[in-house]
Structures are given as C-alpha cells and as structure tokens.
C-alpha positions as CSV (number, residue, x, y, z in Angstrom):
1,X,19.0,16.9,29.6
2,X,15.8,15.0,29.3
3,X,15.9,12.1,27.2
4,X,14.2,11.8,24.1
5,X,14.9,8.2,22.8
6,X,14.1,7.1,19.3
7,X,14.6,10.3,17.5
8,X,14.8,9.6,13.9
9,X,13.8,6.4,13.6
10,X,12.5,3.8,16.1
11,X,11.8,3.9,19.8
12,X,9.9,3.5,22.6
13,X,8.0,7.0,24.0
14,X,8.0,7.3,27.7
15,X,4.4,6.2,27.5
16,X,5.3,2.7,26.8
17,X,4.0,3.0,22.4
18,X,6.1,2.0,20.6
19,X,7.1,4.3,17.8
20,X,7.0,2.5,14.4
21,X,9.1,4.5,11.6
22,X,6.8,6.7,10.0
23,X,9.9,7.8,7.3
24,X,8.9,11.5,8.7
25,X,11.5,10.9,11.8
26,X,10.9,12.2,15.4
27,X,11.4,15.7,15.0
28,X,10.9,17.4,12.3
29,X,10.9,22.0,11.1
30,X,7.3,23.8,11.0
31,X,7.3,27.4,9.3
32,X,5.9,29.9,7.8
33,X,9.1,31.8,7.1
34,X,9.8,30.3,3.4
35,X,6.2,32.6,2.0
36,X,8.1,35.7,2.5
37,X,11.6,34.6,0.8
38,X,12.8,34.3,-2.9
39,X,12.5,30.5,-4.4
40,X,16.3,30.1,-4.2
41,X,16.9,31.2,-0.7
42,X,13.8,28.8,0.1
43,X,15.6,25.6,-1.8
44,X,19.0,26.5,-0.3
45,X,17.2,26.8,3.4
46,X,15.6,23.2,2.9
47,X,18.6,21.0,1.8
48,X,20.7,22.7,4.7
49,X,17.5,21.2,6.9
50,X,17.8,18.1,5.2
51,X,21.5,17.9,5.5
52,X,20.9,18.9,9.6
53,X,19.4,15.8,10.0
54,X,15.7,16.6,10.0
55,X,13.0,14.4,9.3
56,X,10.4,16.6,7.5
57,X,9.9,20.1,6.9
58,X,6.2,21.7,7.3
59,X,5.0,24.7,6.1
60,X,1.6,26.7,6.4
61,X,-0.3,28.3,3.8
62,X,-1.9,32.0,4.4
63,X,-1.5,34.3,1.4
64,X,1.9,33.6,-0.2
65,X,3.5,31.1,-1.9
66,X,0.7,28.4,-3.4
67,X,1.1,25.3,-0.8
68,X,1.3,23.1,-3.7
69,X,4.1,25.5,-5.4
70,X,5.9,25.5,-2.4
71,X,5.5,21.8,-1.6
72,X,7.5,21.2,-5.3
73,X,10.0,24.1,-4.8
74,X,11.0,22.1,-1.6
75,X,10.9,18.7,-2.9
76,X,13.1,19.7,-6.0
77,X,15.7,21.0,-3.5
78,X,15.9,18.1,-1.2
79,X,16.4,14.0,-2.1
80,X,15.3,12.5,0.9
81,X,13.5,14.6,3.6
82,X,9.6,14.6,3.7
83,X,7.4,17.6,3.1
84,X,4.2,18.2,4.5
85,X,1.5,20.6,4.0
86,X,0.4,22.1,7.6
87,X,-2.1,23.2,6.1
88,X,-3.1,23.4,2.7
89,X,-6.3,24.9,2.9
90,X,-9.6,23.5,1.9
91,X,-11.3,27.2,1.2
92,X,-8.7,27.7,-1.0
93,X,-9.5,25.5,-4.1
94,X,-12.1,22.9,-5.0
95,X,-11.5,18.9,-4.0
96,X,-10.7,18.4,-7.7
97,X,-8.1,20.5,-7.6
98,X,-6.7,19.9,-4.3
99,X,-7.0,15.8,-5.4
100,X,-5.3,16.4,-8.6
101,X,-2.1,18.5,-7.4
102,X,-2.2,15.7,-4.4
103,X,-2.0,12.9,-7.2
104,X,0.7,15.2,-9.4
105,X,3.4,15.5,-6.3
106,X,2.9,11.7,-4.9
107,X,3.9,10.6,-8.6
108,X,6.9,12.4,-9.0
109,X,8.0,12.3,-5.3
110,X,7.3,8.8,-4.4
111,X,6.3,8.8,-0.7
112,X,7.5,12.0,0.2
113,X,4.9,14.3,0.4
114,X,2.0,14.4,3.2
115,X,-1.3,16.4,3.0
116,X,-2.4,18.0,6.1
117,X,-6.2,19.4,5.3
118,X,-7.7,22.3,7.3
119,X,-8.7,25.8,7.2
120,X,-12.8,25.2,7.6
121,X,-14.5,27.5,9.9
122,X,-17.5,26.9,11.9
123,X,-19.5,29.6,10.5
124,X,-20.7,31.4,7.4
125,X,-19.0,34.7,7.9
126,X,-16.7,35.8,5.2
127,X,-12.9,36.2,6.3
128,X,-11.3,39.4,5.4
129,X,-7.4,39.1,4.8
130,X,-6.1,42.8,3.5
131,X,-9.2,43.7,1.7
132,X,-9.7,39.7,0.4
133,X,-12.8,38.3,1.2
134,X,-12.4,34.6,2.1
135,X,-16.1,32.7,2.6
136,X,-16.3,29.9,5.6
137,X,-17.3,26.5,4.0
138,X,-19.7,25.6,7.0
139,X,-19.6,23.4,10.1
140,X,-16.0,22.0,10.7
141,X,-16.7,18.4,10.7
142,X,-19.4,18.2,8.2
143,X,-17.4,20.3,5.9
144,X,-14.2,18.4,6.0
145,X,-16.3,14.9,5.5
146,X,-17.8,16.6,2.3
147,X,-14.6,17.5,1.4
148,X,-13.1,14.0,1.6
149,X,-15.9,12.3,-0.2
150,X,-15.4,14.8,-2.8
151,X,-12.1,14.4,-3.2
152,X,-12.4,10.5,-3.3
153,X,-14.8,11.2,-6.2
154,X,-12.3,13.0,-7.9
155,X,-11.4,11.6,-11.5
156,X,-8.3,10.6,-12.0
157,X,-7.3,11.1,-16.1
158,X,-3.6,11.1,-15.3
159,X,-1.1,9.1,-13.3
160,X,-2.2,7.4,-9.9
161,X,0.8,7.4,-7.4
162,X,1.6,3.9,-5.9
163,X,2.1,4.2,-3.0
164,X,-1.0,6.8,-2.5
165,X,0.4,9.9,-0.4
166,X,-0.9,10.1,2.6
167,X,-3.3,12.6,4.3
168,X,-3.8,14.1,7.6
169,X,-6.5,16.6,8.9
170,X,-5.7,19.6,10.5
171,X,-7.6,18.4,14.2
172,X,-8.1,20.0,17.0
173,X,-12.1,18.4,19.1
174,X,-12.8,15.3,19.5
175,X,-14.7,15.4,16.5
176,X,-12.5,16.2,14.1
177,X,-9.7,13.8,15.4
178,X,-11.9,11.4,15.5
179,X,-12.8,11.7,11.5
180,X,-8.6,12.2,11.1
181,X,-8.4,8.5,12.6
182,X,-11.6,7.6,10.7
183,X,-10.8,9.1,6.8
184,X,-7.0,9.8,7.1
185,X,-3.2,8.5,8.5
186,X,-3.7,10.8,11.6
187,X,-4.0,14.2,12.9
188,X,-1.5,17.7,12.9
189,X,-2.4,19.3,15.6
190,X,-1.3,23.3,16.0
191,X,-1.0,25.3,18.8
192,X,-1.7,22.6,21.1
193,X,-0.3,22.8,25.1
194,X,1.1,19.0,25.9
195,X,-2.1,18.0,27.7
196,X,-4.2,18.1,24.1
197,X,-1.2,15.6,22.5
198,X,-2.6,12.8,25.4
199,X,-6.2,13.8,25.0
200,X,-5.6,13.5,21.1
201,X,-4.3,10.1,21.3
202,X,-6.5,8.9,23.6
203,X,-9.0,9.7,21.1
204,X,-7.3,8.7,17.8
205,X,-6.0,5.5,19.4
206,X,-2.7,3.4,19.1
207,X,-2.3,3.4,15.3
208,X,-3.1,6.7,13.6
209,X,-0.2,8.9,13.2
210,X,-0.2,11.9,15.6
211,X,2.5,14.8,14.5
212,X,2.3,18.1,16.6
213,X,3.5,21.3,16.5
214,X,5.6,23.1,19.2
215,X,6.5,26.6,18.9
216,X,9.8,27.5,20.8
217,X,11.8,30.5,21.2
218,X,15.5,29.6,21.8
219,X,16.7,32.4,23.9
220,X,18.3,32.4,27.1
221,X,17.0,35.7,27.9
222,X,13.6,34.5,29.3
223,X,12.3,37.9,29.4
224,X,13.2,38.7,26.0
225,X,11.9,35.3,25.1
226,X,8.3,35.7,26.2
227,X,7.8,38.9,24.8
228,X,8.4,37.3,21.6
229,X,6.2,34.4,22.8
230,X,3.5,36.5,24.3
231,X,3.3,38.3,20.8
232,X,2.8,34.8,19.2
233,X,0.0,33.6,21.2
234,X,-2.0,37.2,21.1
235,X,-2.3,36.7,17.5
236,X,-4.1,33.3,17.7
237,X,-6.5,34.6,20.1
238,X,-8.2,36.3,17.2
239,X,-8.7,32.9,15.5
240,X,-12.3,31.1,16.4
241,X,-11.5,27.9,16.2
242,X,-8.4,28.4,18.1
243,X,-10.4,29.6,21.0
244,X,-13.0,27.3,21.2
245,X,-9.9,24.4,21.6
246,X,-8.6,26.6,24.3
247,X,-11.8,26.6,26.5
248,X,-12.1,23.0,25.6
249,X,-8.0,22.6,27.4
250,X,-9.3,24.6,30.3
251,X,-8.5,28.3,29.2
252,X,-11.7,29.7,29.1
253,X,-11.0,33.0,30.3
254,X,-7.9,33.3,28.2
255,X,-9.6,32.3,25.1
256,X,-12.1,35.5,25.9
257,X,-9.5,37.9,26.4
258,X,-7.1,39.8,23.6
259,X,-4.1,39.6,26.2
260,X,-2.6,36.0,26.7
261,X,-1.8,35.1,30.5
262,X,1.3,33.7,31.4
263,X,-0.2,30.7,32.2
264,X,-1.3,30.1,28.3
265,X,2.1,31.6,26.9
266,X,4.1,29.2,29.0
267,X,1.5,26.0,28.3
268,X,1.6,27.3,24.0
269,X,5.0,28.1,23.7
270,X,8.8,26.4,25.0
271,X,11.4,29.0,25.1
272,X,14.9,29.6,26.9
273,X,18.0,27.3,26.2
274,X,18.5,23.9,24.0
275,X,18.0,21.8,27.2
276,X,14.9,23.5,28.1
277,X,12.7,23.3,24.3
278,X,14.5,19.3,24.4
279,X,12.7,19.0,27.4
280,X,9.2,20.2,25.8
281,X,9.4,17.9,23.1
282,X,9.8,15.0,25.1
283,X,6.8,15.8,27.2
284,X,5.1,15.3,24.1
285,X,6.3,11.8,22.9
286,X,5.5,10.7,26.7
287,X,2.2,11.6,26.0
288,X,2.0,9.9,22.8
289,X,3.0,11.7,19.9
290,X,4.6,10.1,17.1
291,X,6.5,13.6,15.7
292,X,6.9,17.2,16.8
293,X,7.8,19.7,14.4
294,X,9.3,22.3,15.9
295,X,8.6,26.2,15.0
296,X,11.1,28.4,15.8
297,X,9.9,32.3,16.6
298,X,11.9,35.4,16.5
299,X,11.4,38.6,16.8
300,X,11.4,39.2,12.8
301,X,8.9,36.5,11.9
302,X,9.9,37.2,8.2
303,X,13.4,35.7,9.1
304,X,14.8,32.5,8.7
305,X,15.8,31.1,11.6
306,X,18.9,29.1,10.5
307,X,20.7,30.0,13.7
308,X,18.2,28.0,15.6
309,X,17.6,25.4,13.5
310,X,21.4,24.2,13.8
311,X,21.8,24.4,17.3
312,X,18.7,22.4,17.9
313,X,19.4,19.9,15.3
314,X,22.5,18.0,17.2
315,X,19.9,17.2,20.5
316,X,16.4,16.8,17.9
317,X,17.9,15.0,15.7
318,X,20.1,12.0,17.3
C-alpha cells in the first residue's frame, strides 16, 4: 500500500510542500448522488460521512436540488465536516444572489462552508438540458472576473460572516487558475488526470489551496470496472470546456472523438481494489495537491454509494 502521509491534518506530500491544515482534511467525498434522494436520506448519508472520518463533502449542481438548499440540508445534519459547492453555477443566478446566500450560510455555519464557482462557457450558444434553455455568459475568464467584481459589489443589508467563507473557482487553463490564485483561496479542479494537479500548481503557486477531484470505481472486477468507467468519461466528452482541457493534457484525438480510449479512461478514472484508488490519490498529493475528494461511480449513478465510502474511509482517512 502506497503511503499517503498527513491525511487529515498535517503532512508533508511526497513533493516536499508541506501541507498546512486547510480544516477540509486530505481526503474528502465528491457527488452528485444526494440530487436524486429525499432530504432525509441525504442528512442521514452526510453525518455517516462525517462520522467515517471525512474531511468535507462536495457536491455538484445540474438540475436538482438548489446548491445553496443542499449546502444547508448538509450542514444542518453534520457539526463538524466542511461542505463545498463543486460547483454552484454562475448561469444559474445573478452575483447578488449568489453573494447573498454565500453571506447567509458563512453566518450561520461559521467556517464551514466553501464556494467553488464555475459553469461559464466559452461561447454564446444556449445549452439545452431536457427542453431548458440555459444561455452561455461569454468568454470563461472574462466572464468569471465580471462575476467576482460583481459580486464584491454586492450590498450587504444583513449580517457579514467573520471569518468571510472562502471561495474557489472551478479551473481548469492556465488562465483560469491563474485568476483562482489571483481573486480566490484556490482552484477545484474536475476531471483532471494526475499530470494537470502538477501543471495546476505550478501555475497557482505554493500557497493557494488546490482540492481535486478523482473519480474511482472500487471493483475488483477490472473489466466490470471500466465499463462503468468508460461510461463516465463518454459523457464528458460532450462537454466543450472539458475537451479543450483534454487537448491541452495531450488528448487531442480523444477529446474529438465520442468513444473514450483506454488511455483517457485509465488517466480520468482509478478503479479496482482499496490499495489500487489509495495509490491514485497519492499520486496526486506528490504532485501537489492539498485535498482529493473522491467520487465513487457505480453502475446506478442514482445510488448512494455507502458501501464504498466505508471501505475507503479506514485507508483515506488515517
């Protein structure tokens, strides 16, 4: 088994940073499984996480559950873990109201709540989801900037948390990660291969806080495992943004194509036993991350995976 010093609190990366306590922990859950479950199964799902041992639980926002909603569901249920937004997304609601429900949570949960911004596109097609028309905000960078300004703008009529909570962008060029070490604490990174985590510290530099996700499939029926896998990387494919960082990691012909190759499935996704999505995680504190939230694919990507969860948390979580 690889080792993975300084989970949960402070260490040293195999990279030689040293890894201050961000309160978030080393290894943290990413999901989008909570949208599709009733509030009480979600609540009862994120104190057993808490109770495992986990540092933070992250969550995405596509068309269910409000990200601010669930951010307070998961909060009420829990007393200590950290929740983060992964993303909440900026085409969604105006920097008012994005600033406002940002200022409502950091007052009532002291310190416990993270913003991770995204969802911009780089053009000015109109998204459909299911018949919903969602417009593109314009160029990535210049978008998000706006957005920040306009958020710091943002009246503030009611109570200002102390400390503020803290923000991350959702960054994937140099570009972006480079206004995330700029404007915010750091960068999330999603569907990142290990060599993007040392390309993205390399660009935000020693201090920002860099938290990435790996998706893992924790099945020792490797076969079985990459189907599931494969069918998780296809559906990114789809996603503009998500190709262009692709070509930019060197997988220009995948990023073109509507069939992952191995190649990209094994670089996108860890999958097979405890010892072998351990071993992933590591590679990504050598090369300089400062958390990896893990997100655990099945088959049924309605289901939660508590099974998983609790055999990784022993080895994630020490």
């Amino acid at each position: 088994m690889s080792d993975l010093q300084g989970v949960g609190g402070v260490g040293e990366g195999a990279d030689g940073r040293s890894h201050a306590d961000t309160g978030l922990g080393r290894a943290g859950i990413w999901t989008f499984a909570f949208e599709g479950q009733p509030a009480g199964r979600v609540g009862e799902a994120a104190a057993e996480i808490e109770e495992l041992g986990y540092g933070a639980i992250w969550y995405g926002e596509a068309f269910g559950r409000d990200t601010f909603g669930q951010a307070w569901l998961l909060l009420s249920a829990t007393r200590r873990i950290v929740v983060a937004s992964g993303i909440a997304n900026i085409a969604y609601r105006e920097p008012l109201a994005m600033a406002n429900a940002e200022r409502t949570l950091g007052e009532a949960f002291p310190g416990r709540y993270v913003l991770g911004l995204g969802g911009h596109r780089i053009d000015d097609t109109v998204m459909d989801v299911d018949g919903y028309p969602v417009p593109a905000r314009g160029r990535a960078v210049a978008t998000m900037r706006g957005y920040l300004d306009a958020m710091a703008a943002a009246p503030a009529y009611g109570p200002v948390p102390d400390p503020a909570p803290r923000r991350l962008l959702a960054a994937l060029g140099p570009k972006m990660l480079g206004l995330a070490a700029e404007r915010t604490w750091g960068a999330h990174p999603y569907f990142v291969p290990v060599a993007h985590t040392a390309r993205a510290r390399d660009i935000l530099g020693p201090e920002p806080f860099l938290g990435v996700e790996q998706a893992v499939v924790l099945d020792t029926d490797r076969t079985r495992a990459r189907e599931v896998a494969t069918e998780h990387v296809a559906g990114y494919l789809k996603a503009p943004h998500q190709a262009a960082s692709l070509r930019r990691l060197g997988f220009a012909e995948e990023a073109d194509s509507s069939t992952p190759s191995r190649r990209l499935v094994d670089a996108i996704v860890a999958y097979g036993d405890v010892d072998d999505l351990h071993a992933r995680v590591a590679e990504h504190f050598a090369a300089g991350a400062d958390h990896v939230c893990v997100q655990v694919l099945t088959a049924d990507p309605r289901e939660l995976p508590l099974r998983q969860w609790r055999e990784l948390a022993p080895v994630l979580t020490r």
